[in-house]
C-alpha positions in Angstrom: -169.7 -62.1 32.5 -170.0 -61.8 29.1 -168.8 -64.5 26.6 -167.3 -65.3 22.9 -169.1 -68.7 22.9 -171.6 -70.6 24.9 -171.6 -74.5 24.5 -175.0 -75.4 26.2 -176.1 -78.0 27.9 -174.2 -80.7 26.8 -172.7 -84.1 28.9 -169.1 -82.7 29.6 -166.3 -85.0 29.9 -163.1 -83.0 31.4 -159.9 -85.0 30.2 -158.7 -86.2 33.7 -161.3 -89.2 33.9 -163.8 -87.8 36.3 -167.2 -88.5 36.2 -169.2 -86.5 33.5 -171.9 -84.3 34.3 -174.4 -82.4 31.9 -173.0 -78.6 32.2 -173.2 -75.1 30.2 -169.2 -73.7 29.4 -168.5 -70.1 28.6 -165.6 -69.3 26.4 -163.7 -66.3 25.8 -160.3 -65.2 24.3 -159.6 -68.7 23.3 -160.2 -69.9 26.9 -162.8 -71.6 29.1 -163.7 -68.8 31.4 -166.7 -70.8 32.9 -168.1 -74.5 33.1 -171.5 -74.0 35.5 -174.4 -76.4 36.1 -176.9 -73.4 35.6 -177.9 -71.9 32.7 -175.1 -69.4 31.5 -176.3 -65.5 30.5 -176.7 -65.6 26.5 -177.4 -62.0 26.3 -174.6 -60.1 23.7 -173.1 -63.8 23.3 -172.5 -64.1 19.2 -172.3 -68.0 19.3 -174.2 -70.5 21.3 -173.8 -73.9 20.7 -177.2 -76.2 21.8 -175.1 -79.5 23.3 -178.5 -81.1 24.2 -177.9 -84.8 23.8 -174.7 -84.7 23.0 -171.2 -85.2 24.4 -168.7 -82.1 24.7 -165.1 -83.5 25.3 -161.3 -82.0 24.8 -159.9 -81.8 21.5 -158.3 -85.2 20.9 -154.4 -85.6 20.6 -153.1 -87.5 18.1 -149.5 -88.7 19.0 -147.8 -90.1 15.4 -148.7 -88.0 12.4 -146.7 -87.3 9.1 -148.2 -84.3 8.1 -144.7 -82.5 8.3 -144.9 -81.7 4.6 -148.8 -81.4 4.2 -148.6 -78.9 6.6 -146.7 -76.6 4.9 -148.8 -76.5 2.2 -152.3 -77.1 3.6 -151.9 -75.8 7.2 -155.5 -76.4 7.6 -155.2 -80.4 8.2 -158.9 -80.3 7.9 -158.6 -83.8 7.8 -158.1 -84.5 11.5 -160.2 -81.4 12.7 -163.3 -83.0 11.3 -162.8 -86.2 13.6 -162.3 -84.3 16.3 -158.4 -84.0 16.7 -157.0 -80.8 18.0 -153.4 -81.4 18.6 -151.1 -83.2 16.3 -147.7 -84.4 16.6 -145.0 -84.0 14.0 -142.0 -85.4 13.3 -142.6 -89.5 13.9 -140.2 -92.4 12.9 -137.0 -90.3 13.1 -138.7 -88.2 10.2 -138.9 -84.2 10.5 -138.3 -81.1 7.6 -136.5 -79.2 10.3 -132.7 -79.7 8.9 -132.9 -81.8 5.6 -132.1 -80.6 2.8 -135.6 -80.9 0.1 -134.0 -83.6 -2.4 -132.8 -85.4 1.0 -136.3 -84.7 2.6 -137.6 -86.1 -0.4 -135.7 -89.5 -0.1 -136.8 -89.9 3.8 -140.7 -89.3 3.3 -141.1 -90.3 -0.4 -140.6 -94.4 -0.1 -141.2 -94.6 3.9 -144.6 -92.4 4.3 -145.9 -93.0 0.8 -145.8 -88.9 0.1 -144.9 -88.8 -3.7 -141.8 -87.6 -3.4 -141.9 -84.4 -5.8 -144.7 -83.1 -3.4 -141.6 -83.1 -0.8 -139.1 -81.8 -2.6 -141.5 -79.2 -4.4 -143.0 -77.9 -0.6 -139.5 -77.5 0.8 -137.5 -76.0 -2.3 -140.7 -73.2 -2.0 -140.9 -73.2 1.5 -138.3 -73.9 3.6 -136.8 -70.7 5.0 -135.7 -72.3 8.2 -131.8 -73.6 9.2 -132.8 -73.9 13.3 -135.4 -75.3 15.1 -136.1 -71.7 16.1 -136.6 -70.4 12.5 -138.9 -73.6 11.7 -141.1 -72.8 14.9 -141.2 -69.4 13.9 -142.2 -70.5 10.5 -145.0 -73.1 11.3 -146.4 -69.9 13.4 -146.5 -67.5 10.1 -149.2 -70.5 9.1 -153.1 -70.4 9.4 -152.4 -73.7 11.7 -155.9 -75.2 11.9 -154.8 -77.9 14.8 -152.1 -77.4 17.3 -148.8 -78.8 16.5 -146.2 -80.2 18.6 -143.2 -81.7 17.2 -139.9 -84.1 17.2 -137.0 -83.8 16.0 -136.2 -86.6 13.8 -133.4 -88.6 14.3 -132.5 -89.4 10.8 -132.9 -85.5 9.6 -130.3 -84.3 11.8 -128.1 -87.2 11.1 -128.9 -86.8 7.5 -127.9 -83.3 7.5 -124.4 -83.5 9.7 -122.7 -86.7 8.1 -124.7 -86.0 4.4 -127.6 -88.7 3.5 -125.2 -91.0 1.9 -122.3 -91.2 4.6 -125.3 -91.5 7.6 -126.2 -94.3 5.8 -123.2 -96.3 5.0 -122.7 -99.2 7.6 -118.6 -98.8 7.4 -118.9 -95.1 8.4 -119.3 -93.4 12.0 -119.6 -90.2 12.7 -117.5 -88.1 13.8 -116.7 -86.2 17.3 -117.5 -82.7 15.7 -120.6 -84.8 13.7 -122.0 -85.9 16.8 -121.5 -82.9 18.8 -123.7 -81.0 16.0 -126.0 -83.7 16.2 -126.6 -83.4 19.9 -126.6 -79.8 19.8 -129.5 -79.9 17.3 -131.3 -81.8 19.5 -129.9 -79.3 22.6 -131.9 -76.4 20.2 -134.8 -78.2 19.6 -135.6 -78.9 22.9 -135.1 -74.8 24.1 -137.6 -74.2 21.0 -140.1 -76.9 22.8 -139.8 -79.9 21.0 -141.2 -82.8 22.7 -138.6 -85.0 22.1 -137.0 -87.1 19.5 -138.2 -89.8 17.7 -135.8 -92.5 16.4 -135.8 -95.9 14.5 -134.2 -98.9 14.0 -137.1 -100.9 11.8 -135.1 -101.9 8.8 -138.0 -102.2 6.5 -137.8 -98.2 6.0 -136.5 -97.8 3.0 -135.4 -94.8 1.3 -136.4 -93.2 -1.9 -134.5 -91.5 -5.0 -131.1 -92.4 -6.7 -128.1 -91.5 -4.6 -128.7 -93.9 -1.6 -132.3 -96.0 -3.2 -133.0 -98.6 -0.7 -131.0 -98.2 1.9 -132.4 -97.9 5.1 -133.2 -94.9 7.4 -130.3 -93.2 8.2 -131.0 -93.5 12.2 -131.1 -97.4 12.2 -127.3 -96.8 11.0 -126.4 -95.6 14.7 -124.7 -97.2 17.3 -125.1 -97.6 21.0 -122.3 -94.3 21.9 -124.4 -92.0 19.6 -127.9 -93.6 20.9 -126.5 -92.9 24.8 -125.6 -89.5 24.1 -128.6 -88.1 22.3 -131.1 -90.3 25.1 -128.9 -88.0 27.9 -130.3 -84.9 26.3 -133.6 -86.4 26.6 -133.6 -88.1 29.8 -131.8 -84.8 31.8 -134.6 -82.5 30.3 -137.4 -84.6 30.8 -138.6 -85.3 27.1 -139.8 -88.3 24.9 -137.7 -90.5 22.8 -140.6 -92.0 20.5 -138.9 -95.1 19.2 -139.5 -97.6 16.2 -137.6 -100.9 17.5 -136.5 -103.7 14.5 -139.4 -106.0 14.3 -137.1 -109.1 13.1 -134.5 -108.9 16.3 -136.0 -109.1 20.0 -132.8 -107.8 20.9 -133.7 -104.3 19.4 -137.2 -104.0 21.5 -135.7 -104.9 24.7 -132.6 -102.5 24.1 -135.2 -99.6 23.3 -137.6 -100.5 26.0 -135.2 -100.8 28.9 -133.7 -97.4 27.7 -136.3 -95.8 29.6 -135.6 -97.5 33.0 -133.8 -95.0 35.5 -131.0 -97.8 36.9 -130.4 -95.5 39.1 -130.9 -92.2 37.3 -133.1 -89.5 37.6 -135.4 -88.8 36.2 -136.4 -92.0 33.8 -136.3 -91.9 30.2 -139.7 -91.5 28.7 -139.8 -93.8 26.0 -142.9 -94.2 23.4 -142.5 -97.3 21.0 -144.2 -98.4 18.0 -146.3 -100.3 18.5 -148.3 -103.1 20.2 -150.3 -104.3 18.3 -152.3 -107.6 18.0 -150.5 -108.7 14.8 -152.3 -111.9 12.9 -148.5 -113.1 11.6 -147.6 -113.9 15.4 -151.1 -113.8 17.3 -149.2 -114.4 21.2 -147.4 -110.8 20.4 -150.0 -109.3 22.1 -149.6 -110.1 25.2 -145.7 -108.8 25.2 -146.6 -106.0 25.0 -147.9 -104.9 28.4 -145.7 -107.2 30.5 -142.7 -105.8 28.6 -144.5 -102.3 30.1 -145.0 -103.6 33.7 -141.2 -105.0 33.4 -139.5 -102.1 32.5 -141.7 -99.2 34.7 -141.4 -101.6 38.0 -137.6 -101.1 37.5 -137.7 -97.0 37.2 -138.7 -96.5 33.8 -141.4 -94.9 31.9 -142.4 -96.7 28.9 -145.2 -96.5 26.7 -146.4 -98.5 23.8 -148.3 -96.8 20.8 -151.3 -98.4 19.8 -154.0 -98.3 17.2 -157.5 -99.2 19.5 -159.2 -100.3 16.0 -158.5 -102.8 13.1 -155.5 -102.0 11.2 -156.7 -102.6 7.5 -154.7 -102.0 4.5 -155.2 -101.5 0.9 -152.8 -101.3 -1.7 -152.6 -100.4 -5.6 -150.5 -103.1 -6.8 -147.3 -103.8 -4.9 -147.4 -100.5 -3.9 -147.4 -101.6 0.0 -144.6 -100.8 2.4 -144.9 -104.7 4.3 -143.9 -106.0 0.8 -140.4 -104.1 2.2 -139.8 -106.5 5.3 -138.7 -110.0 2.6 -136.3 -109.9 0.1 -138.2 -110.5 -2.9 -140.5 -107.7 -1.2 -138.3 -105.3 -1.0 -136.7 -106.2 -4.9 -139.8 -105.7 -6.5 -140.0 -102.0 -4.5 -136.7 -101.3 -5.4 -138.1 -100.8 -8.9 -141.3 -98.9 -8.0 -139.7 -95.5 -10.4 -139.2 -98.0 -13.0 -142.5 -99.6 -13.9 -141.5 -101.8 -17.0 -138.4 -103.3 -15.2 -140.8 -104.0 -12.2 -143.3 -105.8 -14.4 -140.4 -107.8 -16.1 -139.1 -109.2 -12.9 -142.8 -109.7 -11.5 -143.2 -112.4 -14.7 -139.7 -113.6 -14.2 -139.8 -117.4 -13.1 -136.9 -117.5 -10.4 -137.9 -114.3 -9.3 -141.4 -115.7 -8.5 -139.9 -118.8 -7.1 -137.9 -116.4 -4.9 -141.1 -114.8 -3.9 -143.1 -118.0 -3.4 -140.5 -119.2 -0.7 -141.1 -115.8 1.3 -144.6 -116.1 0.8 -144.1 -119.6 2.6 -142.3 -118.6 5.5 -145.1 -118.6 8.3 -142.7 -118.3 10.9 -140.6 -115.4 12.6 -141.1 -112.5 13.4 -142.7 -110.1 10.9 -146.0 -107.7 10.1 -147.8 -109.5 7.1 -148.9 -112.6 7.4 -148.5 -113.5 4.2 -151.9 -114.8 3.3 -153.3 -113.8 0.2 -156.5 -116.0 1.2 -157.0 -113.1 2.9 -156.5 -110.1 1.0 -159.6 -109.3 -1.1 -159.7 -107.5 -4.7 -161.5 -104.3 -4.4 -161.1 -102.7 -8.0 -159.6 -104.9 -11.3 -160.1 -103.7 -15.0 -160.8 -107.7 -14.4 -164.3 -107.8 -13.2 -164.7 -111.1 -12.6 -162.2 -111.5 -9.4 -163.8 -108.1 -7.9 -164.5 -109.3 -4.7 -162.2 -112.7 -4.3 -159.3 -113.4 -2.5 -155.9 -113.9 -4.6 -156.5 -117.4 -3.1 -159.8 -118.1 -4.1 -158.3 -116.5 -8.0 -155.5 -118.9 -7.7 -157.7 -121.8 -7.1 -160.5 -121.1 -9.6 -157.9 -120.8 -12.3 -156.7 -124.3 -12.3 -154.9 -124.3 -8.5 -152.5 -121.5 -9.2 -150.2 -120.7 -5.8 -151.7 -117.6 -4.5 -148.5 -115.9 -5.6 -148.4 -116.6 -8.8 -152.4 -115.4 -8.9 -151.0 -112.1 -7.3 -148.0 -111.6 -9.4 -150.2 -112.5 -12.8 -152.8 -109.7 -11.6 -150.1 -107.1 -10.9 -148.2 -108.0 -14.1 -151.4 -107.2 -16.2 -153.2 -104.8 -14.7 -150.7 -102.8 -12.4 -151.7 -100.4 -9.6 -155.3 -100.8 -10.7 -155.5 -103.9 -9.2 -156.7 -102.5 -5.6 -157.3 -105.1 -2.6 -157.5 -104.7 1.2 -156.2 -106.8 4.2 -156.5 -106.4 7.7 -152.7 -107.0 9.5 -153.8 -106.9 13.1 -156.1 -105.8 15.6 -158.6 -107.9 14.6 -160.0 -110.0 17.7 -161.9 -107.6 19.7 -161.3 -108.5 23.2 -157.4 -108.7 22.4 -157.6 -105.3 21.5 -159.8 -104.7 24.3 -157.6 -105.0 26.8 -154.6 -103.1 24.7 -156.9 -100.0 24.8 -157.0 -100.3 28.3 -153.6 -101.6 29.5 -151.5 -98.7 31.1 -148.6 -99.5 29.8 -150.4 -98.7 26.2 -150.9 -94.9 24.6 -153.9 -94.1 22.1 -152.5 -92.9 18.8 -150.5 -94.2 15.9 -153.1 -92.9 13.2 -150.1 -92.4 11.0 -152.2 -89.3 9.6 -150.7 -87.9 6.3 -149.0 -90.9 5.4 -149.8 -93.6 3.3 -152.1 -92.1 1.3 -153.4 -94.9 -0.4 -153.3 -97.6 2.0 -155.3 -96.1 5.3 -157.3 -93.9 6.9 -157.8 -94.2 10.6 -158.5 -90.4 10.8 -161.3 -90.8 13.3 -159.8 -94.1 15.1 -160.9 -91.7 18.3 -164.8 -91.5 17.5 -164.5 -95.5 16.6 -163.0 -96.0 19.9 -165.7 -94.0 21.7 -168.3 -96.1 20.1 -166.7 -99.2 20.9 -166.7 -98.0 24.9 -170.3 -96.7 24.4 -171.6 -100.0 23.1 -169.4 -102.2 25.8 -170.8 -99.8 28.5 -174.3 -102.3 27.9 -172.6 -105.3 28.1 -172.4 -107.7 31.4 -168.6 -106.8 31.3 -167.7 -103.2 29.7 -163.8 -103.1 29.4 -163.5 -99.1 30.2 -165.8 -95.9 31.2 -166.0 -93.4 28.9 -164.6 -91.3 30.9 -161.7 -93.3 30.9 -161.7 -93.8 27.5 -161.7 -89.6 26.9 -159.2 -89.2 29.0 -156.9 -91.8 27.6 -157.0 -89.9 24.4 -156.5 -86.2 25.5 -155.6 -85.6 28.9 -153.8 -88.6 29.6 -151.2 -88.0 26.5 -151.0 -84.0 26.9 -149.9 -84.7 30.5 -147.4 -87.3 30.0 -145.8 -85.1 27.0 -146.1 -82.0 29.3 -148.4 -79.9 26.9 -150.8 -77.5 27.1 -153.8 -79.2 25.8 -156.4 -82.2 26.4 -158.4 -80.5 29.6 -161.5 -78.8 29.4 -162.0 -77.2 33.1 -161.9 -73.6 33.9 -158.5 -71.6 32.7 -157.8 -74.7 30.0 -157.6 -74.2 26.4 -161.2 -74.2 24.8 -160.1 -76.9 22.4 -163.0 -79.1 21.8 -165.0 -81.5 20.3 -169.1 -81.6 20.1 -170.5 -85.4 19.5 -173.8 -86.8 18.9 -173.2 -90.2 20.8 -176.6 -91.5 18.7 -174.1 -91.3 15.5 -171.7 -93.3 16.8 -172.9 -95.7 14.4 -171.3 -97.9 11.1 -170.8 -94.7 9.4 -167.1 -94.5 10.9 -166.3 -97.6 9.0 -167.7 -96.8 5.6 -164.9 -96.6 3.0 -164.3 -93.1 1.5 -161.7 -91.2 -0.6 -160.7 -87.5 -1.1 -158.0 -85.3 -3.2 -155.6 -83.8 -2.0 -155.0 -80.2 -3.8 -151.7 -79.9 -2.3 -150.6 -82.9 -4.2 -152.0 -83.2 -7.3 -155.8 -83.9 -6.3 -154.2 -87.2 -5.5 -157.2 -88.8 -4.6 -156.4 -90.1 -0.9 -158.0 -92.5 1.8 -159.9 -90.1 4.3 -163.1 -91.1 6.5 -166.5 -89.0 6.1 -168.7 -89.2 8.9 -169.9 -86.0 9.2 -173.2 -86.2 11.3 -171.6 -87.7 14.0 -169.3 -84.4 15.0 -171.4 -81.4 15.5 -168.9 -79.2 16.1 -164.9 -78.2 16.9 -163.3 -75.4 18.3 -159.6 -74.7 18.3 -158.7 -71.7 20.7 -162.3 -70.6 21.2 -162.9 -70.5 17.1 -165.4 -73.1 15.5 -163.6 -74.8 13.2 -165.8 -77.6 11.8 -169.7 -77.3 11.9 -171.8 -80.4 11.2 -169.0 -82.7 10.7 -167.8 -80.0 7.9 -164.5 -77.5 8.2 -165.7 -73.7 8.1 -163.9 -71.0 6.3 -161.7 -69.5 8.9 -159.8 -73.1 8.4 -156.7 -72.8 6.5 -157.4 -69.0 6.4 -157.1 -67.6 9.8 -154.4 -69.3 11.9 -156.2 -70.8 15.2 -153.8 -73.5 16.1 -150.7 -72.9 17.6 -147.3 -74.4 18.2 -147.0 -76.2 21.6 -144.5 -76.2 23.0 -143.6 -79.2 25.8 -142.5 -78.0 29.3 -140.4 -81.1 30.4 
């Protein structure tokens, strides 16, 4: 048998959780034609790839992505290939480009996912050639994908683009029978083109961006229970995923999202993914809803998952420039002004305005995301040298007991977005997130890759949570195998979304990942930045931990060699669309 690619010798890891074994795989026409514990026949093969030492896994999936505009114009997403994904989702938070109009598309992405709006509205007005789900899939295969997509439809596009942005988000207006009958056929279309699901929110945080309808929230949290029920039919009788963003500040809305799922006597159950459990510092018992909430709702039918992070979410901003500033009022009035810099430095050195702030900032209970400490948030850049590397707190204090606000707002007001600092919101106890990872009510993902350019970069939280299984596995009391831990972020999420992807047996996709387990090492948490040519050369947070992957292949094609993307990427197509078979 002759073969396109020989990966040799390396400890292979399948994607369903069984034991690993050191074994030679033959690939050919984008397939694994052979995985054998002897030596396979090199002779006329034209790549071999020495494993020795290392680990050879499936191409991670990642579940919540943004890159629905980055992908139009940089349909490499070189990015997530170099950690090792080789499936992303699209279409997260009730956000897609399938029906939206560019200045509309603009407003949903630009405040929400931190993706300068002009970059939105530039892509589509270029780009967009689509009107159906059909056309867009066709479209995103005319590109030289580097990853496999998969995608939702977003909630708040196809109300957006029935009822017009500014009527789908005016609390006094409902849609109407014809309105929701083109919703629901939109979502009818997308799911004969493949579409996973749907994603949907209801987090009123989400602000919009641009003039006509500035500040408002997403046009899906605007819905009510008749139009929720209908479109969750659709999704329920075909067997695909509502991915859902519950309101943070009302129980009520987690518990009306989460028992969604349950069957109550219908068949099949809902699949429901929800953002996000998380081990959140503002409300440290949280955790620990999260999988009984899970247990609850599956032992009476459903099929819920929570989204999770399995490493520290840390944060930096530029400023104010941070979307948890959105969830208080004074927050969320400062953002408002974002376009309009002078106004926002005006009311940042106003005196009720910072009295308005200062009684947020104090408000230590409730639910909420930030926790509102800025003890802990530590300056990483200042044209102020002197406070590089304090807390806002420790500012405060050392300049004559300043509240921390006031040390804050004085820092912003002078210096502006180059006053850079970084907090961690949650994830931060280790066992907590420990048994998260491993809860089965929990799903690997929420890298919000694409997004947020400025603020995070957990491209590679899937190598970070390999190490962490790695190093427990010595340990009196490892929390997970690392078998378990592969297959909980490929097989394990292709299966439950019904894709094509995250196996690597005989007949499967040869999408994988090559890792040298001895770089597994502190160079996954090293701080590092990047521009993006697609936007500017906006100079984005990305990680850079390039020894530690040795190599990637998407259909049988090596698409990152030595932790570093080859040429074919972004110039040859070797992703695909994938489509979701219910």
């Amino acid at each position: 048998m002759s073969f396109d690619t020989i990966v040799r010798g390396g400890r292979w890891f399948d994607g369903t959780g069984a034991p690993s074994a050191v074994r030679h795989l033959g690939i050919r026409a984008g397939r694994v034609v052979a995985v054998s514990e002897e030596p396979l026949d090199e002779t006329g093969c034209p790549r071999v790839i020495d494993a020795t030492g290392h680990w050879v896994l499936p191409g991670m999936v990642d579940i919540h992505t943004h890159y629905d505009v980055e992908v139009l114009v940089q349909p490499g997403l070189s990015e997530s290939l170099r950690h090792g994904i080789t499936t992303t989702f699209l279409g997260s938070c009730s956000l897609s480009t399938v029906h939206a109009a560019p200045e509309d598309a603009g407003d949903l992405f630009g405040r929400v996912e931190a993706i300068p709006r002009p970059y939105v509205v530039g892509a589509l007005e270029q780009l967009k050639t689509w009107t159906t789900a059909g056309e867009y899939v066709a479209a995103l295969e005319q590109l030289p994908l580097g990853p496999n997509v998969a995608a939702f439809i977003g909630h708040s596009d196809i109300r957006s683009a029935r009822m017009g942005l500014a009527r789908s988000t005016d609390p006094a207006v409902r849609p109407t029978a014809a309105e929701l009958a083109r919703m629901e056929a939109d979502l009818v279309d997308a799911l004969d083109e493949g579409f996973i699901g749907m994603s949907s929110q209801e987090l009123m945080f989400d602000k919009l961006d641009g003039e006509t309808c500035r500040s408002r929230t997403l046009p899906s949290t605007y819905a009510k229970g008749k139009e929720r029920r209908r479109l969750n039919r659709v999704l329920r009788r075909r067997g695909r995923a509502l991915q859902g963003g519950p309101d943070v500040a009302k129980p009520q809305s987690l518990a009306r999202m989460a028992f969604s799922s349950a069957g109550w006597g219908r068949k099949p159950a809902l699949k429901v993914s929800l953002l996000s459990a998380a081990d959140i510092k503002a409300i440290p018992m949280v955790a620990h809803l999260f999988p009984l909430i899970a247990r609850t709702v599956n032992r009476c039918g459903g099929d819920l998952r929570f989204q999770h992070l399995p490493v520290p979410f840390e944060v930096y901003s530029d400023g104010i420039a941070l979307p948890v500033f959105e969830e208080f009022g004074s927050g969320a009035a400062a953002l408002h002004l974002s376009n309009q810099i002078e106004e926002q430095r005006a009311l940042l050195a106003d005196e009720d305005y910072r009295r308005w702030f200062r009684k947020d900032y104090d408000k230590k209970y409730g639910p909420r995301v930030w926790h509102r400490d800025f003890f802990d948030a530590e300056i990483t850049e200042c044209p102020d040298a002197d406070v590089v590397g304090r807390t806002f707190g420790q500012v405060g204090v050392e300049r004559g007991g300043i509240h921390p606000v006031d040390a804050f707002l004085d820092l912003v007001v002078e210096h502006g977005e180059k006053v850079r600092w970084r907090t961690t919101i949650s994830n931060h106890r280790p066992k907590v997130l420990d048994k998260l990872t491993a809860d089965p009510g929990v799903q690997l993902g929420f890298s919000d890759a694409g997004a947020h350019l400025r603020n995070m970069a957990f491209y590679n939280f899937g190598l970070r949570l390999l190490r962490r299984v790695r190093d427990a596995e010595s340990t009196p009391r490892p929390f997970m195998s690392v078998e378990h831990a592969v297959h909980r972020l490929t097989g394990e999420l292709a299966d439950w979304y019904g894709l094509d992807a995250g196996h690597l047996r005989v007949g499967d996709r040869a999408d994988l990942v090559v890792i040298d387990p001895e770089r597994l090492d502190e160079s996954l948490d090293e701080y590092a930045e990047a521009p993006v040519p697609a936007f500017g050369n906006l100079s984005r947070m990305v990680n850079r931990n390039d020894a530690t992957v040795a190599a990637v292949l998407v259909g049988g094609e090596l698409v990152v060699a030595e932790g570093v993307p080859t040429d074919v990427v972004g110039a040859r197509r070797t992703g695909s669309f994938l489509r979701a078979t219910g």
